[in-house]
LOLO-111065 format. One record per residue (C-alpha): z, y, x; residue number from 1. Coordinates in pm, whole numbers. Layout:
{{Z,Y,X},NUM},
...
END
This chain:
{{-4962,1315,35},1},
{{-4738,1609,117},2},
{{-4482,1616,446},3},
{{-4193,1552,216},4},
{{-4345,1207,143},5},
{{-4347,1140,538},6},
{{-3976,1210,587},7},
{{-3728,1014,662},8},
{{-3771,771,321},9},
{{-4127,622,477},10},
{{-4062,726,854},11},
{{-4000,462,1066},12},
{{-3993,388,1473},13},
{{-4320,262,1524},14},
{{-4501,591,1357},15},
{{-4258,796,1557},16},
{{-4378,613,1877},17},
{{-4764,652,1776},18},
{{-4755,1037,1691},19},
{{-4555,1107,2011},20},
{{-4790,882,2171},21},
{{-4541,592,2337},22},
{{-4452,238,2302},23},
{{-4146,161,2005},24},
{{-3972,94,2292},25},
{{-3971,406,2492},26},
{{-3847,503,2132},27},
{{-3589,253,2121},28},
{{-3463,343,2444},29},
{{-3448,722,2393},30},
{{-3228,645,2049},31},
{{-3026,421,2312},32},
{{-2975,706,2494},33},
{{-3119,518,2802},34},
{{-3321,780,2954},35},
{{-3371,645,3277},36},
{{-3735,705,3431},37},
{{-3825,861,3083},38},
{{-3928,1176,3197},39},
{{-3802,1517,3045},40},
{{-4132,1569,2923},41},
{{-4131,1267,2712},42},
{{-3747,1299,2612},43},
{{-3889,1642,2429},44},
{{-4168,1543,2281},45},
{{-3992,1212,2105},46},
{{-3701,1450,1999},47},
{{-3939,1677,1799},48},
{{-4170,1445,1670},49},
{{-3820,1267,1512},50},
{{-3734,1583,1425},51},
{{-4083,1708,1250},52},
{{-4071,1313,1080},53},
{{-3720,1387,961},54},
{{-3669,995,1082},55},
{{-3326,858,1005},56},
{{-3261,552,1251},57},
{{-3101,277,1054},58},
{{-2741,255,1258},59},
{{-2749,-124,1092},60},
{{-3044,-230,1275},61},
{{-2975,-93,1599},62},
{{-2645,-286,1580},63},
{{-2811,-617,1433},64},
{{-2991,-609,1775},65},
{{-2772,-464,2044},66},
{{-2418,-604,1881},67},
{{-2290,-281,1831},68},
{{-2220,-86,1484},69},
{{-2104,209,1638},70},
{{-1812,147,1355},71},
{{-1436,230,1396},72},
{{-1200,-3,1155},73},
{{-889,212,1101},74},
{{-559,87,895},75},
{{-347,310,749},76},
{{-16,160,632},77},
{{18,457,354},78},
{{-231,722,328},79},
{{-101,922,37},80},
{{180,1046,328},81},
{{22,1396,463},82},
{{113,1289,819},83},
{{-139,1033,742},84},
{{-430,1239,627},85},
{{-362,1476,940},86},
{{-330,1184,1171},87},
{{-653,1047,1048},88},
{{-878,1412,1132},89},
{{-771,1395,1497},90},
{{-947,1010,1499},91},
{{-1232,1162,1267},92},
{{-1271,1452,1544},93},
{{-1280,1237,1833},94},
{{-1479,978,1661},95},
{{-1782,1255,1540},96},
{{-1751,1395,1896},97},
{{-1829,1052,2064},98},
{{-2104,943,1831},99},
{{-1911,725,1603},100},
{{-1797,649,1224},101},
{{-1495,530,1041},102},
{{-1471,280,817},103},
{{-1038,349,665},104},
{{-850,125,496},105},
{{-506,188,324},106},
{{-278,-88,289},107},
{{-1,69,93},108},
{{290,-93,358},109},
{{177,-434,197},110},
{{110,-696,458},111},
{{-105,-927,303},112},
{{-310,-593,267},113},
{{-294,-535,593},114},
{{-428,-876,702},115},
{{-710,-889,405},116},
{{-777,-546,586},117},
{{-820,-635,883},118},
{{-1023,-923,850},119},
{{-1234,-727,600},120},
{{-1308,-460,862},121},
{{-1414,-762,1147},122},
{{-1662,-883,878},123},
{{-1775,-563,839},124},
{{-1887,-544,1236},125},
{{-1638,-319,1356},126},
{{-1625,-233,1703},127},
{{-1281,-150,1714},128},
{{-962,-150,1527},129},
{{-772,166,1511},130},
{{-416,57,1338},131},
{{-120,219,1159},132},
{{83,-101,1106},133},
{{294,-223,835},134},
{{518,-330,1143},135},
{{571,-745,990},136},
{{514,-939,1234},137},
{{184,-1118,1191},138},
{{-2,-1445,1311},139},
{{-298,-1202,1318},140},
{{-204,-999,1564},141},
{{-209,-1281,1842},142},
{{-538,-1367,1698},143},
{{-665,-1021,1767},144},
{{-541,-1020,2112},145},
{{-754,-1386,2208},146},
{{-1009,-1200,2053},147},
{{-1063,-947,2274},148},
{{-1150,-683,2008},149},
{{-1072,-347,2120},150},
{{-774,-242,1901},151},
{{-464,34,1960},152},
{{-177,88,1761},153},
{{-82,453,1596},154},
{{280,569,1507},155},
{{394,243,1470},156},
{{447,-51,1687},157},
{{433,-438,1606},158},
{{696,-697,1750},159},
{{516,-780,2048},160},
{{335,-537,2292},161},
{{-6,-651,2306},162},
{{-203,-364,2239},163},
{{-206,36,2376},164},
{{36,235,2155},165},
{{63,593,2060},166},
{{338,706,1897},167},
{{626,986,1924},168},
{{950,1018,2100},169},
{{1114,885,1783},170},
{{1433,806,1938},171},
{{1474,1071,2216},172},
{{1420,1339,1965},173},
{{1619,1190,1676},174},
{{1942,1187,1914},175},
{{1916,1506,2020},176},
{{1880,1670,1633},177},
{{2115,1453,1540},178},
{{2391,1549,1834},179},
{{2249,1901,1736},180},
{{2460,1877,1426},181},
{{2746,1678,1586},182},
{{2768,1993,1816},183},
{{2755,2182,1517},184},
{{3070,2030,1347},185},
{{2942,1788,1097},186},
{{3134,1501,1092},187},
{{2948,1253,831},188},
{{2591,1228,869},189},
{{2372,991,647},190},
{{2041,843,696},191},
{{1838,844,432},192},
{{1557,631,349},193},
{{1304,395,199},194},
{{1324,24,331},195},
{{1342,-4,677},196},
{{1185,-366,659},197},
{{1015,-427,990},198},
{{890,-20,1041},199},
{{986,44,1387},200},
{{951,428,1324},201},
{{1249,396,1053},202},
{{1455,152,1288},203},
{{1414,332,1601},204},
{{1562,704,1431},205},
{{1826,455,1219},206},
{{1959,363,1622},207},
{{1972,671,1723},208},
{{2146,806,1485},209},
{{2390,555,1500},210},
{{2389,595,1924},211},
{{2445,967,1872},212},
{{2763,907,1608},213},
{{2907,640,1794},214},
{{2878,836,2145},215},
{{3121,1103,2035},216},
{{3306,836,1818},217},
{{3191,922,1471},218},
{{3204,674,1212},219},
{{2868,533,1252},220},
{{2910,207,971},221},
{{2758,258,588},222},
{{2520,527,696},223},
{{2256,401,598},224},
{{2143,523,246},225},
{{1833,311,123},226},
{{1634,491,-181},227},
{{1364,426,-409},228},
{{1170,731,-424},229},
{{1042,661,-803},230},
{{1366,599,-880},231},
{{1530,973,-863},232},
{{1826,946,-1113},233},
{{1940,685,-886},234},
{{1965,859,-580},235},
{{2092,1138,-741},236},
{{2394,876,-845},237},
{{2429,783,-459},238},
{{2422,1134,-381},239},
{{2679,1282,-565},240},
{{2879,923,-496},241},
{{2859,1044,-161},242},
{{2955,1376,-214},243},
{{3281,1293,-383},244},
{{3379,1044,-94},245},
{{3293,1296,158},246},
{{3493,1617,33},247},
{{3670,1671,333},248},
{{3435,1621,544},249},
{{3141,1844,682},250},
{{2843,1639,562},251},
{{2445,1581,612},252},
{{2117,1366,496},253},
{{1868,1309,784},254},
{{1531,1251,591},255},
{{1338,950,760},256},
{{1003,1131,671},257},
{{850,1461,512},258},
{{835,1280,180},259},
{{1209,1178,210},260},
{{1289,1497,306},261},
{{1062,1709,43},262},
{{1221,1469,-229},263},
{{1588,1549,-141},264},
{{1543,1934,-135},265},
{{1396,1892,-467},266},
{{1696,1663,-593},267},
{{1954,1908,-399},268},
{{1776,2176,-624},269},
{{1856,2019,-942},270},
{{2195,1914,-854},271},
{{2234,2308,-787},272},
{{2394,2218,-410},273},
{{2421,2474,-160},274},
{{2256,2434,164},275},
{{2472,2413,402},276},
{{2739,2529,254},277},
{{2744,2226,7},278},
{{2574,1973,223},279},
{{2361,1993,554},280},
{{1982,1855,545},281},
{{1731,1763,850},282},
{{1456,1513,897},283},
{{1094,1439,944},284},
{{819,1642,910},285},
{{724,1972,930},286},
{{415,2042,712},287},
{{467,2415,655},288},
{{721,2449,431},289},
{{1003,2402,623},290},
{{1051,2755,720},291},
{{984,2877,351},292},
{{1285,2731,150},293},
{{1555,2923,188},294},
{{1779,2907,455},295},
{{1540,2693,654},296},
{{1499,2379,639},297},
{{1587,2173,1038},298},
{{1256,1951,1091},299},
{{1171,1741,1373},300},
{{792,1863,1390},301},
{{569,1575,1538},302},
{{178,1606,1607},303},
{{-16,1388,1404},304},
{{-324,1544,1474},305},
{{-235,1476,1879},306},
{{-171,1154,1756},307},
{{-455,1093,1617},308},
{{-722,1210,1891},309},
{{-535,1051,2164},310},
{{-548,647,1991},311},
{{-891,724,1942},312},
{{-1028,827,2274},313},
{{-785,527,2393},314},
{{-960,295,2160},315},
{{-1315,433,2239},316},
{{-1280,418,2628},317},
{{-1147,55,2595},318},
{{-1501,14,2367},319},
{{-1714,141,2642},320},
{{-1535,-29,2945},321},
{{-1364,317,3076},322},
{{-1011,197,3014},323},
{{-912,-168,3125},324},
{{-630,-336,3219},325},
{{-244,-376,3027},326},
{{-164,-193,2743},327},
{{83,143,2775},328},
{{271,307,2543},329},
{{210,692,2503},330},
{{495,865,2277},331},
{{403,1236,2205},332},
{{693,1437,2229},333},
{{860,1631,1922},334},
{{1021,1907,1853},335},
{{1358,1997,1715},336},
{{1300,2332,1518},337},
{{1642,2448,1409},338},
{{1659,2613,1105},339},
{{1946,2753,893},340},
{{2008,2414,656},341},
{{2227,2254,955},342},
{{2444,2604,1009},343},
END
């Protein structure tokens, strides 16, 4: 029988303790990472004999007996959004770096997903629940504080505070953009975007908004442009609706998102509209292109991947007892990058 037949397929903890001459335990332990009075000497001769065996511990087993997976539930309310996909390689990063895996679930803003989620991911032994929520409120949620589960919230929040949240100055930042162009003589500015519904993101840049209109007595009523984004010869209707009801007025769209935002330049393109000199554009997120499309595009730029790695080292020191006591609310601050679309 060659070595190849001894790897990791027929390996298993008790021939690892016999060739490096200990009890399964010591072995046990040393996987635990519970070296104490295991002597150096012993530490290194376990490590290559797992090494020279190619043994694979089975991460199911270990957990079967100590009650831990070493698994990381994470719910993402929409993961074909890019902010998403970056948000989700700063938990990735801190979850490889701490000796831990990801089990992701997408939800597609749908509730009931999100609950059938969520109780999927407990069945699955989770350790933790990392969470991008829909923002409904939820019986669930009260369930998941009695149970004591480890659990933070990411971007969004829920109704109640019952968990840590990370998120970014959504408001603070939106204000100032939005005074930005109030400074900067436009007159009508329009919020643009899907359905609010209970997404505190979307309500929380809606108010302030509104707060920055009404504080220098702008007409702050019927703002509020709601779109479907499959639905583009629609909004192209409301848009040139607005656009004749707005002639003498200096006018903008604040994009809720980057995928509000990359869908209105493309509709401004094919209504041939002249930024600004038409029509002024700003909004959420900066993914790159921003400062590529003529004149310059104004983005709030947020830091998904900062987002990211800070919920999950919050998350993984609540797992392992190094965080305790009430839940805080971290918001990431923003920046305004002023480009030449709000001139």
């Amino acid at each position: 029988m060659g070595r190849d037949e001894k790897t990791s397929k027929h390996a298993t903890i008790a021939m690892v303790a016999e060739k490096a001459g200990v009890s399964t335990t010591t072995v046990s332990r040393y996987l635990n990472e519970k070296y104490e009075y295991m002597s150096l000497k012993t530490r290194k001769k376990i490590k290559h004999v797992i090494e020279e065996l190619n043994y694979r511990p089975s991460n199911i087993a270990r957990g079967l007996k100590s009650k831990k997976t070493n698994l990381i539930g994470v719910v993402v309310a929409d993961i074909e959004n890019p902010f998403s996909s970056m948000m989700m390689k700063g938990v990735n990063d801190v979850c490889k770096t701490r000796h831990y895996h990801m089990l992701i679930l997408n939800t597609d803003n749908s509730q009931k997903s999100e609950n059938d989620g969520i109780r999927s991911l407990i069945d699955h032994n989770v350790d933790a629940l990392l969470i991008n929520p829909t923002g409904y409120t939820s019986p669930i949620y009260t369930k998941l504080k009695e149970s004591r589960l480890p659990i933070v919230l990411i971007d969004r929040q829920i109704e109640h505070f019952l968990f840590d949240s990370v998120t970014s100055n959504n408001y603070d930042v939106t204000y100032q953009a939005t005074n930005y162009l109030i400074q900067n003589n436009y007159s009508r500015i329009y919020f643009v975007t899907e359905n609010i519904d209970s997404i505190s993101t979307r309500s929380q840049r809606k108010k302030a908004v509104e707060d920055a209109l009404r504080a220098k007595h702008l007409p702050q009523e019927h703002i509020l442009l709601t779109i479907d984004r499959a639905n583009t010869l629609a909004i192209k209707e409301q848009l040139i609706k607005l656009k004749r009801t707005n002639q003498n007025e200096k006018m903008a769209l604040f994009a809720v998102n980057g995928q509000v935002l990359l869908l209105l330049l493309q509709l401004l393109y094919q209504l041939r509209w002249s930024i600004p000199a038409e029509i002024g554009i700003y909004g959420y997120d900066d993914w790159g292109w921003g400062e590529l499309i003529r004149p310059g595009i104004t983005v709030i730029q947020q830091d998904p991947y900062g987002m990211g790695t800070k919920a999950a080292e919050l998350l993984i020191d609540r797992l392992e007892g190094k965080r305790t006591g009430r839940p805080e609310l971290f918001e990431l601050p923003a920046n305004l990058l002023i480009r030449g679309s709000t001139e």
